[in-house]
C-alpha positions in Angstrom: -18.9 -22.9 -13.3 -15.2 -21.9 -13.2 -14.7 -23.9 -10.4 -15.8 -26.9 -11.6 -13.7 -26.8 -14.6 -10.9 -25.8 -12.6 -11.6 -29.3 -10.8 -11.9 -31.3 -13.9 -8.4 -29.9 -15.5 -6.7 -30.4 -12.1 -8.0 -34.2 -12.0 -7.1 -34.3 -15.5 -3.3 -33.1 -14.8 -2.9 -34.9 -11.8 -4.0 -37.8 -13.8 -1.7 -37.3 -16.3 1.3 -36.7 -13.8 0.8 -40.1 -12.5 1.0 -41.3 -16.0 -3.2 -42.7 -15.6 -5.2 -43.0 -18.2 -8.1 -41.6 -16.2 -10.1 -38.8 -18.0 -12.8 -36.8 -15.9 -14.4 -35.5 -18.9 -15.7 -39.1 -19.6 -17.3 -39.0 -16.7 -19.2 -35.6 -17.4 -19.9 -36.5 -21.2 -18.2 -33.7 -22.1 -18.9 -32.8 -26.1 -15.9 -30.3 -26.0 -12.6 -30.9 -28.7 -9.4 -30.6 -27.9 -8.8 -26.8 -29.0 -12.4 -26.3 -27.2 -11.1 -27.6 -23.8 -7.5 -25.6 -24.2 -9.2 -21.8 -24.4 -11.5 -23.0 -21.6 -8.3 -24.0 -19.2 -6.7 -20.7 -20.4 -10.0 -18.9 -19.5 -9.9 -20.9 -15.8 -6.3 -20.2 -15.4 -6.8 -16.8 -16.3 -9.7 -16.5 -13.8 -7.7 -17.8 -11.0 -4.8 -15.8 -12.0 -7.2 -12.6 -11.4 -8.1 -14.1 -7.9 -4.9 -14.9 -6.9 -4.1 -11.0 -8.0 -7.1 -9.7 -5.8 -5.9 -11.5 -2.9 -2.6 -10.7 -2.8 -3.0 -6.8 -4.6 -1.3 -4.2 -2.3 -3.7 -2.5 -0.7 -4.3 0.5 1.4 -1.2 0.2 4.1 -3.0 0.1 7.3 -0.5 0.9 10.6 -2.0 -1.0 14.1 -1.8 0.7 17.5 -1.9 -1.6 20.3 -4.3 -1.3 23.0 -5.2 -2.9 26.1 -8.0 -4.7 25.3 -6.8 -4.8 21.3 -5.9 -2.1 19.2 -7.1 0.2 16.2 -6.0 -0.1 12.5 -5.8 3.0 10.9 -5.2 3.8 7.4 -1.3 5.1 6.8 -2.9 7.7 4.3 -4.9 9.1 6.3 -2.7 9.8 9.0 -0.3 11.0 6.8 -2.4 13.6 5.2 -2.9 14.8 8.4 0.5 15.5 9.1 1.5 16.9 5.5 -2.0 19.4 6.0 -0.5 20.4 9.1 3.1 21.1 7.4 1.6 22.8 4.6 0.2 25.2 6.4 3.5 26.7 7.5 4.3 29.8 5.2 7.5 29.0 3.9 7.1 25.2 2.9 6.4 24.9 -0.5 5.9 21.0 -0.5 5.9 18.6 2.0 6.9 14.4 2.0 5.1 12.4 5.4 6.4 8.5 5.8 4.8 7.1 9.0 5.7 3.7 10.5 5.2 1.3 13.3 8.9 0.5 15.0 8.9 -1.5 18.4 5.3 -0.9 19.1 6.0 2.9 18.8 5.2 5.5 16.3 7.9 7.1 14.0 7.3 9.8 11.3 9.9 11.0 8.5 9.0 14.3 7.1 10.4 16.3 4.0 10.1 19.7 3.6 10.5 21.6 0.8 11.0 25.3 1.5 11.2 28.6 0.0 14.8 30.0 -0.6 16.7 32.3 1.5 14.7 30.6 4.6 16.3 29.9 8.2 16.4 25.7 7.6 17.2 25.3 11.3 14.5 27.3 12.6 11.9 26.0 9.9 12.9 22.2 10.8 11.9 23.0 14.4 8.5 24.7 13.6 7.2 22.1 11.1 8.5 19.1 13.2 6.5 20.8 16.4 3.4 21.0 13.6 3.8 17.3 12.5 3.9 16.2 16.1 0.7 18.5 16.9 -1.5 17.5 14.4 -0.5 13.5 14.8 -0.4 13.8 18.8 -4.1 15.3 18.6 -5.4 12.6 16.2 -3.6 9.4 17.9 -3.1 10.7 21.1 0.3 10.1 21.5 3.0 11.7 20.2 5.5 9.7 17.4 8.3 8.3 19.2 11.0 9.4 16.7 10.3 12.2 14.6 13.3 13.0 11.5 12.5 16.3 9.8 14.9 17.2 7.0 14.7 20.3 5.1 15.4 21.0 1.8 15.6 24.9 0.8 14.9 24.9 -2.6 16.9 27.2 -5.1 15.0 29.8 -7.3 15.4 27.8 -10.3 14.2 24.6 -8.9 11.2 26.0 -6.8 9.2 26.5 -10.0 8.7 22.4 -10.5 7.3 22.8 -7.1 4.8 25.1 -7.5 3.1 24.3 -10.7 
């Protein structure tokens, strides 16, 4: 039904553009007034505004590895829960931050950790990066090409926002 008044008011307005005096509503005997026929194009325009918005509504960010004979899309999300689950499991990370992304056909993860205070940064960097790597190398099989692990050791004050 939308559709078809969507047609009509686009051959009316292309009509008009052209300065015709062409009216498609003639042709359909439509009964509607004026004000009738002006909430039904803001209804159509609204409806087509809310298709428009499906279509182009960001989504669930997908990340493609290639494949010989294709490839496999798999939800970022997913792959980044993985990771952070992995993190997370360390004893002295409090919270963790997991950004994956496809760069020249190759996988590369960014990881922020937030760690307890008075902790060895250095030494926690190099165990949570070897965990992120794990846990994505045994889901993709393959490990992420560049991996950036930064660590932030969190004073006392600020480590009670993260833990409530």
């Amino acid at each position: 039904m939308s559709g078809c008044a969507a047609a009509l008011f686009a051959a009316g307005f292309a009509a008009a553009a052209f300065g015709c005096t062409f009216s498609p509503y003639a042709l359909v005997g439509s009964a509607l007034g004026y004000g009738a026929r002006a909430w039904l194009l803001i209804f159509c325009a609204a409806v087509l505004v809310g298709c428009v918005w499906l279509v182009l509504r960001h989504g669930e960010t997908r990340i493609w590895f290639p494949a010989q004979a294709g490839g496999v899309l798999v939800p970022k999300d997913a792959l980044e829960r993985v990771a952070v689950e992995a993190v997370r499991r360390h004893p002295e990370v409090v919270a963790a931050r997991v950004d994956l992304s496809m760069r020249r056909g190759e996988l590369c993860s960014e990881v922020v950790v937030f760690a307890r205070p008075l902790v060895d940064a250095e030494r926690l960097t190099l165990e949570v990066q070897d965990a992120a790597v794990g846990a994505l190398n045994g889901v993709v099989g393959a490990a992420p090409g560049r991996c950036t692990t930064r660590t932030r050791v969190l004073s006392v004050r600020r480590l009670k926002r993260y833990l409530s």
